[in-house]
C-alpha positions in Angstrom: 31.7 113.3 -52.3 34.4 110.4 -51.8 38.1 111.6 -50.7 39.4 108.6 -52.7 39.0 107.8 -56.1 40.7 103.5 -57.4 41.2 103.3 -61.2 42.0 99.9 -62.2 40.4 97.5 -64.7 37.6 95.2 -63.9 39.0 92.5 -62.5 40.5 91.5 -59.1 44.2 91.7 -60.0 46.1 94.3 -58.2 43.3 96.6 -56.9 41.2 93.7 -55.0 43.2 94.1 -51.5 42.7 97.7 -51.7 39.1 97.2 -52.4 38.6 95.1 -50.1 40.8 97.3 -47.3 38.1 100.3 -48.0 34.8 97.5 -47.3 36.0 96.2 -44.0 36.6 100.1 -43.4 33.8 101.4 -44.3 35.1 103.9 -46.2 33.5 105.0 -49.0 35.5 105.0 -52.0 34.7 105.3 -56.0 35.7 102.1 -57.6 36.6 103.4 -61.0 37.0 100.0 -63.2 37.7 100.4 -67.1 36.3 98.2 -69.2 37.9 98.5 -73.0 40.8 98.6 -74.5 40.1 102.3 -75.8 39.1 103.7 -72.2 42.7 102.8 -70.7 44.4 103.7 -73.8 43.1 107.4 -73.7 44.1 107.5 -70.2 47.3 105.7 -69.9 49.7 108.8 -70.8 48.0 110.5 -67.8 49.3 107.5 -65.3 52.7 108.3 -63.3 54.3 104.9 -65.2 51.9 103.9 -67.6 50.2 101.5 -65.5 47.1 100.6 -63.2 46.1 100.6 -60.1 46.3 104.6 -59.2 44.4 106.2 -56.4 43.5 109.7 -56.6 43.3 111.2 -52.8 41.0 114.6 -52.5 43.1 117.3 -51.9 46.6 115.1 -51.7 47.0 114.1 -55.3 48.1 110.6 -57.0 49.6 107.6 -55.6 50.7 104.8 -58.0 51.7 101.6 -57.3 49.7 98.9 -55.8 51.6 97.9 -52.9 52.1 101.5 -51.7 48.5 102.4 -52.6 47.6 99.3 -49.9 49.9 100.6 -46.9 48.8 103.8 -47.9 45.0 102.8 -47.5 45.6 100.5 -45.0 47.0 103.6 -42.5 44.3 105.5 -43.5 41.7 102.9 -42.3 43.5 102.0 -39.4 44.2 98.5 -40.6 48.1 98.8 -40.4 48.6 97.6 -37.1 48.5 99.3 -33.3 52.2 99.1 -32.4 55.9 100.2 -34.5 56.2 96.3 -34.1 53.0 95.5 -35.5 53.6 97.4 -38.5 56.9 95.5 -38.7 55.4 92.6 -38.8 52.8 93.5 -41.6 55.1 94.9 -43.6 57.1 92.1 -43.4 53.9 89.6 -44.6 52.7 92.3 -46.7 56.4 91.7 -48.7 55.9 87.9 -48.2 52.7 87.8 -50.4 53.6 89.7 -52.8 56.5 88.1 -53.7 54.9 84.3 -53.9 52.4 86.1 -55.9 55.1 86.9 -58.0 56.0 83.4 -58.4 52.7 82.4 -58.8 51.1 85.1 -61.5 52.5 83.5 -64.3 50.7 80.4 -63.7 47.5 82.3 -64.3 48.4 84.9 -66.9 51.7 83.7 -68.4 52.3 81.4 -71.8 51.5 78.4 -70.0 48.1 78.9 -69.8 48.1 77.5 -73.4 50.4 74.3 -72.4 48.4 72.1 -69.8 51.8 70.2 -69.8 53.9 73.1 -69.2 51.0 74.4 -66.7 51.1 71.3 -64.3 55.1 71.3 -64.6 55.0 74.8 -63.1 52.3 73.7 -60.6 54.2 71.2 -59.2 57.6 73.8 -59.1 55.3 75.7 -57.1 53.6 73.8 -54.9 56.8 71.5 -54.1 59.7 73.7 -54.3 58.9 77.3 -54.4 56.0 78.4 -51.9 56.4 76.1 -49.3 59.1 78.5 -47.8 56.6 81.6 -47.9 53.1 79.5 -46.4 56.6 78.0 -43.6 57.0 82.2 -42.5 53.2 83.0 -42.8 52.3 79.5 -40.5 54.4 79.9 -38.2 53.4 83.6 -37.6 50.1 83.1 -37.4 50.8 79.9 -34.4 52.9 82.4 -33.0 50.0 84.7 -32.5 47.9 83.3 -29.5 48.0 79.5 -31.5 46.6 80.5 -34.8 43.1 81.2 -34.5 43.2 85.1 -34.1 44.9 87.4 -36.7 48.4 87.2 -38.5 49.4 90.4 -36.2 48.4 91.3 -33.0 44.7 91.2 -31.6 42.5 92.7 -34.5 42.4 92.8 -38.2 45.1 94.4 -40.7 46.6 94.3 -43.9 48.5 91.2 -43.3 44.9 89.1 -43.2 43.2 91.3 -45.8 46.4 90.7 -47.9 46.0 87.1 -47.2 42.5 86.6 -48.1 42.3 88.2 -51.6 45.9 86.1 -52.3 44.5 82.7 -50.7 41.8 82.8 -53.4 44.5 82.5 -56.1 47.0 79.9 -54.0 44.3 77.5 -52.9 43.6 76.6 -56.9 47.6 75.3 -57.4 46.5 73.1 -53.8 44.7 70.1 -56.1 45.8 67.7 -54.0 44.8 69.1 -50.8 48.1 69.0 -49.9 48.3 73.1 -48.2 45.2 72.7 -46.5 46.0 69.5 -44.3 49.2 71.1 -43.5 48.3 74.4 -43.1 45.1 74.1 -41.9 45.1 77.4 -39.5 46.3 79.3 -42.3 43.2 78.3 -44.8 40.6 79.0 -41.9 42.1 82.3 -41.4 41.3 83.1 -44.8 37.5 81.5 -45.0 37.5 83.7 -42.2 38.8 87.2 -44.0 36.4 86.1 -47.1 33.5 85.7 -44.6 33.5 89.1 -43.3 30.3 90.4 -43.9 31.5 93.6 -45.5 33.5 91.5 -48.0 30.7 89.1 -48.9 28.9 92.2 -49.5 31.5 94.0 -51.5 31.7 90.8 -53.5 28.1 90.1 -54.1 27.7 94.1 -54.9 30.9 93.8 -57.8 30.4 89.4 -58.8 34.1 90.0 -58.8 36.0 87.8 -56.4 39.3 86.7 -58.4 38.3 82.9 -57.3 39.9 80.7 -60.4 
């Protein structure tokens, strides 16, 4: 029987990194997806803020969420770094990503998605003005790390790489020029890397649910 139980919906959205934490893992896991209206709707008043993702741990109880339901997972799996100053450092990209993907969510699921107009206004915001400064902290981390061609932090995989392979998925669609991946080039192989790891092609060919857009 599996010691830890994911209840989101199915889609990517903010269960993929801990999804995909559990396949590189190995760990097995019960990926509980809901798919109707009426199945989250009986279960919503059970939820510790009325909200998914929530990860039931045998014998520990309920963890809500999703950013703490990652480091969480991502200690368990012993993907959170080898060093106090490694998991500095993830934290610190872990709070990076999140936060551009704040800035960039409503491009996907906000009122613009009706506008094209509006939609390529906020495109350019993005890709011009407001993530530049984020893909600036993540690049020049990952040079900093033996020249780019290893891991965001330190010599082996964590949270920080995971993180930034389910988010690159959404980020590389606002890139139409091509603009990112000439300048950050070390950061896109990084993530063809991350999405190339067998246990994640698996895990994706398993679920056909990748979040690409």
């Amino acid at each position: 029987m599996a010691k830890y139980t994911l209840t989101y919906f199915d889609t990517p959205g903010r269960a993929q990194v801990t999804r995909y934490l559990f396949a590189v893992a190995g760990v097995e896991f019960v990926d509980k997806r809901l798919n109707d209206e009426a199945s989250w709707l009986a279960m919503k008043a059970s939820t510790p803020l009325g909200q998914l993702p929530i990860l039931d741990v045998a014998g520990r109880g309920r963890i809500c969420q999703s950013s703490c339901i990652e480091r969480f997972v991502a200690k368990e799996c012993g993907l959170y770094g080898s060093t106090d100053a490694d998991v500095l450092l993830v934290d610190q990209i872990h709070t990076t990503i999140s936060e551009a993907g704040d800035l960039i969510t409503p491009y996907f699921f906000g009122d613009v998605v009706e506008d094209e107009e509006a939609r390529e206004v906020l495109r350019l915001l993005l890709v011009q003005h407001k993530l530049p400064v984020y893909f600036d902290f993540l690049n020049c981390t990952l040079l900093a790390n033996g020249g780019g061609d290893g891991y965001l932090v330190g010599s082996k995989l964590t949270l920080a790489d995971v993180y930034w392979g389910s988010a690159f998925q959404y980020a590389k669609s606002l890139d139409q020029d091509g603009e990112w991946s000439v300048k950050y080039p070390k950061l896109y192989a990084l993530a063809d890397r991350i999405l190339a790891l067998p246990a994640i092609v698996e895990f994706n060919k398993l679920t056909d649910n990748t979040g690409d857009q």
